[in-house]
DRENDO-1510 file (C-alpha; in Angstrom, 1 decimal, always signed):
<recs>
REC; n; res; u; v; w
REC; 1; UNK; +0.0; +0.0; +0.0 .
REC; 2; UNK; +1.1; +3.4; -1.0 .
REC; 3; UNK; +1.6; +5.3; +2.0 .
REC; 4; UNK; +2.4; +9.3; +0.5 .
REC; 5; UNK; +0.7; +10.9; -2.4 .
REC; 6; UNK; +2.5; +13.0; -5.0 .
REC; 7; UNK; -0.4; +14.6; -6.3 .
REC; 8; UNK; +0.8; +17.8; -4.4 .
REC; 9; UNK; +3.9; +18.1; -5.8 .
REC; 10; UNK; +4.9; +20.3; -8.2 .
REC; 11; UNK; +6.3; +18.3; -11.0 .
REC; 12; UNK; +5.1; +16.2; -14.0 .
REC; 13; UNK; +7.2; +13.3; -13.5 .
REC; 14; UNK; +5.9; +13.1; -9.7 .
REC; 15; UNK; +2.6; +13.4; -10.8 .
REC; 16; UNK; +2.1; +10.7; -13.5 .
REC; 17; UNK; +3.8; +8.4; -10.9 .
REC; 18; UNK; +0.6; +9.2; -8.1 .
REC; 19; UNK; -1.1; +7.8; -11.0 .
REC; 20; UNK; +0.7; +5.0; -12.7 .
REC; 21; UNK; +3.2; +4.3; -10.2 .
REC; 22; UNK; +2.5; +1.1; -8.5 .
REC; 23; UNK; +4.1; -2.0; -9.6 .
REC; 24; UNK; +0.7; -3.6; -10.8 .
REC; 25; UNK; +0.1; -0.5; -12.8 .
REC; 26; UNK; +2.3; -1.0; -15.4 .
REC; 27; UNK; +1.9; -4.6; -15.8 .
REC; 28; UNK; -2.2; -3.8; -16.0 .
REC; 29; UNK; -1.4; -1.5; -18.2 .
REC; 30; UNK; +0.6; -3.7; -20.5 .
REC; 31; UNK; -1.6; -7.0; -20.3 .
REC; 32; UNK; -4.7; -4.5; -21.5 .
REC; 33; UNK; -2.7; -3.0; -24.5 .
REC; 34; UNK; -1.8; -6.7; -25.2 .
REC; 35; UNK; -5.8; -7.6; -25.6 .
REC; 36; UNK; -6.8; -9.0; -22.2 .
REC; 37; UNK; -9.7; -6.9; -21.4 .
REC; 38; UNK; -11.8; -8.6; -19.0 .
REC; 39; UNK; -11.3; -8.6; -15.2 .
REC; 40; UNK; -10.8; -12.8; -14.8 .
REC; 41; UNK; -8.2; -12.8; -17.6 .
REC; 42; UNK; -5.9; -9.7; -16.2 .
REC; 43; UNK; -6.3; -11.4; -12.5 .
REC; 44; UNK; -5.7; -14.8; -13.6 .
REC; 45; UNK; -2.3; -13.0; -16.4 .
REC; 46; UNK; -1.1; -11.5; -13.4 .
REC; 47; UNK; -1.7; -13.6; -10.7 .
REC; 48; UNK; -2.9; -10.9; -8.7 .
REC; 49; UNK; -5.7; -10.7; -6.2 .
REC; 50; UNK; -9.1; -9.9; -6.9 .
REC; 51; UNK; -9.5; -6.7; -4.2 .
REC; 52; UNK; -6.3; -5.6; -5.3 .
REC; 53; UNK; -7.3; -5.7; -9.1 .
REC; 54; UNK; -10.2; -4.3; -8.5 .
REC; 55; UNK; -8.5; -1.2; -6.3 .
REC; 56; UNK; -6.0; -0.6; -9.3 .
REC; 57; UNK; -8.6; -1.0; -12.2 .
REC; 58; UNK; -11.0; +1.8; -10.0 .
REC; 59; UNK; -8.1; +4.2; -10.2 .
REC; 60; UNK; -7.1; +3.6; -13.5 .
REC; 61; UNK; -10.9; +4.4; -14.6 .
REC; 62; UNK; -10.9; +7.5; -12.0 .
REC; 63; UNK; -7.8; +8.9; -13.9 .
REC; 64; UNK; -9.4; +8.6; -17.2 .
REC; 65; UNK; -6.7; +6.0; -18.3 .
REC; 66; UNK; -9.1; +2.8; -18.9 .
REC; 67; UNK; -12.4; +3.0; -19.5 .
REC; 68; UNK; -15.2; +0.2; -18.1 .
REC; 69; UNK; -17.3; -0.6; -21.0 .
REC; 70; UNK; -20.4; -3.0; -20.3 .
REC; 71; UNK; -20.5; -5.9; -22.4 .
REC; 72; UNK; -23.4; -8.2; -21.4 .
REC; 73; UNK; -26.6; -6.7; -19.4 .
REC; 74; UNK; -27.6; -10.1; -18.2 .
REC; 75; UNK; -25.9; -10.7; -16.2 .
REC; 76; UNK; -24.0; -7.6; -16.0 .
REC; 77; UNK; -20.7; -7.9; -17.2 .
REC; 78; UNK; -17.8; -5.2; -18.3 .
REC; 79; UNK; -14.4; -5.3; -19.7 .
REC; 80; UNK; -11.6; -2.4; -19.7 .
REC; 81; UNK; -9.9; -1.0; -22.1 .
REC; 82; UNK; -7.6; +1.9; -22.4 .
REC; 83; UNK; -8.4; +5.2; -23.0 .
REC; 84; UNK; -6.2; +7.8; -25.2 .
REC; 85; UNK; -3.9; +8.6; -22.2 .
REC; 86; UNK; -3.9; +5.4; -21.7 .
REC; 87; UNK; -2.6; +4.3; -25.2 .
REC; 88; UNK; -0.3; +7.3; -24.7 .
REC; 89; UNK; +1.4; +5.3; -21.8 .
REC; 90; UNK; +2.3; +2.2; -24.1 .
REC; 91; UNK; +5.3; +3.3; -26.0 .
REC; 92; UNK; +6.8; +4.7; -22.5 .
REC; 93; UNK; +6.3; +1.0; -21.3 .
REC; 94; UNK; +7.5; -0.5; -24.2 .
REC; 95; UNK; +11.0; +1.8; -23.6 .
REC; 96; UNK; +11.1; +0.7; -20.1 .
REC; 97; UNK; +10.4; -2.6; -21.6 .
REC; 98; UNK; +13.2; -2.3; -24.2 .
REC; 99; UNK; +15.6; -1.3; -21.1 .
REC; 100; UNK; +14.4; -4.2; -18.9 .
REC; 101; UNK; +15.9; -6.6; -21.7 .
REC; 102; UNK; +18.7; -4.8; -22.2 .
REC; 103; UNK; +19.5; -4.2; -18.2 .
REC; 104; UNK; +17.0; -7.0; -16.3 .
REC; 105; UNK; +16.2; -9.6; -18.7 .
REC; 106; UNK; +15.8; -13.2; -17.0 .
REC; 107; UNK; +18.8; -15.4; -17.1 .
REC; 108; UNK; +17.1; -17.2; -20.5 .
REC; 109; UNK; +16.5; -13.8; -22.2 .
REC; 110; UNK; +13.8; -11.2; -23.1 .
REC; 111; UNK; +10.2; -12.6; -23.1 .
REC; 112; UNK; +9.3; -10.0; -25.5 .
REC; 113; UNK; +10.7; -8.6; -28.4 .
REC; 114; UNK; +9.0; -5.7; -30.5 .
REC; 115; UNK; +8.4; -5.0; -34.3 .
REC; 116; UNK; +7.4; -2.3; -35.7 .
REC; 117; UNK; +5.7; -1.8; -39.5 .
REC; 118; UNK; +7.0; -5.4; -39.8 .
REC; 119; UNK; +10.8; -5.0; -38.8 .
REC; 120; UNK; +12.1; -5.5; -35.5 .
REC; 121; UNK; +13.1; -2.9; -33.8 .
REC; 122; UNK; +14.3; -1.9; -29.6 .
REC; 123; UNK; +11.6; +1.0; -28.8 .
REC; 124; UNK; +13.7; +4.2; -27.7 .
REC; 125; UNK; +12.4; +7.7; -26.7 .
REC; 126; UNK; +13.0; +10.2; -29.5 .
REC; 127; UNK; +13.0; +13.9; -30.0 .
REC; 128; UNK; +9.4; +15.2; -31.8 .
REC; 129; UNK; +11.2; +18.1; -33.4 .
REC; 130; UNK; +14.3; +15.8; -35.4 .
REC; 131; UNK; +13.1; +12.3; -34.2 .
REC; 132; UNK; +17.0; +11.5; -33.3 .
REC; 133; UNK; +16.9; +9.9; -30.0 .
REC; 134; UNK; +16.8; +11.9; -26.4 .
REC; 135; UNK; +20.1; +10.5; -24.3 .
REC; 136; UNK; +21.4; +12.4; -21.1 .
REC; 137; UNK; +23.8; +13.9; -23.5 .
REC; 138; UNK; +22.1; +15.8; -25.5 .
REC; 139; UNK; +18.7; +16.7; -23.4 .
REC; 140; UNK; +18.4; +19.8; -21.3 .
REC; 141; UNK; +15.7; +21.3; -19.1 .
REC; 142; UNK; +14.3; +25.0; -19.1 .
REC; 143; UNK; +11.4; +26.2; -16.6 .
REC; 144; UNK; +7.7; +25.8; -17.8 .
REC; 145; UNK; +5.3; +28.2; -17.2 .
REC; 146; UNK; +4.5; +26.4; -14.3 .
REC; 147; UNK; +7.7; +26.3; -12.8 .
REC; 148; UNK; +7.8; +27.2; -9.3 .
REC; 149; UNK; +9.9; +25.9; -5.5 .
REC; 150; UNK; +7.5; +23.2; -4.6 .
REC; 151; UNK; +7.0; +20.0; -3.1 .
REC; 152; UNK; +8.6; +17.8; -4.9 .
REC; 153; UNK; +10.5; +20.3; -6.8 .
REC; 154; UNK; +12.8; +22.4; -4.4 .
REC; 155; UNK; +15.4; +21.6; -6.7 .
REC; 156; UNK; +14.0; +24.1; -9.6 .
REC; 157; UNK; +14.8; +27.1; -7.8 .
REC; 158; UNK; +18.5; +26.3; -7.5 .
REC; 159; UNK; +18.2; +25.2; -12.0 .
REC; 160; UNK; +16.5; +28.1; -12.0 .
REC; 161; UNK; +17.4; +31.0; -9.6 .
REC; 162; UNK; +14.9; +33.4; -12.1 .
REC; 163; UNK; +11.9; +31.9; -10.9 .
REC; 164; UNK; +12.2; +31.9; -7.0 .
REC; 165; UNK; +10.1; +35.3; -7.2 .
REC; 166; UNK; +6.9; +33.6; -8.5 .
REC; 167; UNK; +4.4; +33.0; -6.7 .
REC; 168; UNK; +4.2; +29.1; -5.7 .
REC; 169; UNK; +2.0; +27.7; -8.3 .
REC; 170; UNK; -1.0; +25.4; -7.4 .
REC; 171; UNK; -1.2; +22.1; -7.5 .
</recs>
């Protein structure tokens, strides 16, 4: 059980991870952008328990990053499936993914490989401007507009001493 809350803090990063953050997350996540969709199948996939599904799926929904759709009426039955920031979470997976073979795979090797348009292919995170891909060598930050000494985020007013004047933003 997650025992603090990011959704105060003052920083993106900190923020998606008060949503997505738990270790079942991602694996839910995964197993519905794979095509399991109903609530036996990701529980029985993941061997994980029912209350516990059912707490991860209600957030998921809450955050508008799965949708419950109703499938049968009698008797009353509903499957998941992703909404668009939901779908906008899968290539980030598949780089962590891509990084877990690379770094974590098991001893017998990666149990999943990606294609893409036919061709194999190691999913990276790229630059939307030149599409070359983003490394800790040639990615900078610069304050956003909503850039401010927070929690979570003391560490902006030191990158950027400019800002320290602002007003603290709202969460």
């Amino acid at each position: 059980m997650r025992q603090v809350s990011f959704s105060d803090f003052h920083c993106s990063l900190a923020r998606s991870l008060d949503l997505i953050g738990d270790w079942w997350t991602p694996l839910i996540i995964r197993d519905l952008s794979l095509g399991l969709q109903r609530f036996d199948d990701l529980a029985t996939n993941l061997g994980i328990s029912r209350n516990l599904l059912t707490t991860r799926l209600k957030a998921l929904v809450d955050a508008d990053i799965v949708e419950r759709v109703r499938y049968s009426e009698r008797p009353p039955r509903d499957h998941y499936r992703l909404t668009r920031a939901g779908r906008d979470l899968v290539p980030i997976l598949a780089a962590l993914t891509a990084w877990g073979n690379r770094w974590a795979a098991p001893p017998a090797g990666p149990s999943m490989l990606f294609t893409h348009d036919g061709h194999r292919c190691t999913p990276t995170v790229c630059c939307s401007e030149c599409g070359q891909p983003v490394t800790t060598k040639n990615l900078d930050v610069e304050a956003g507009p909503g850039a401010s000494p927070g929690p979570g985020a003391q560490l902006i007013g030191r990158l950027f001493p400019e800002i320290n004047d602002r007003p603290a933003s709202r969460a």
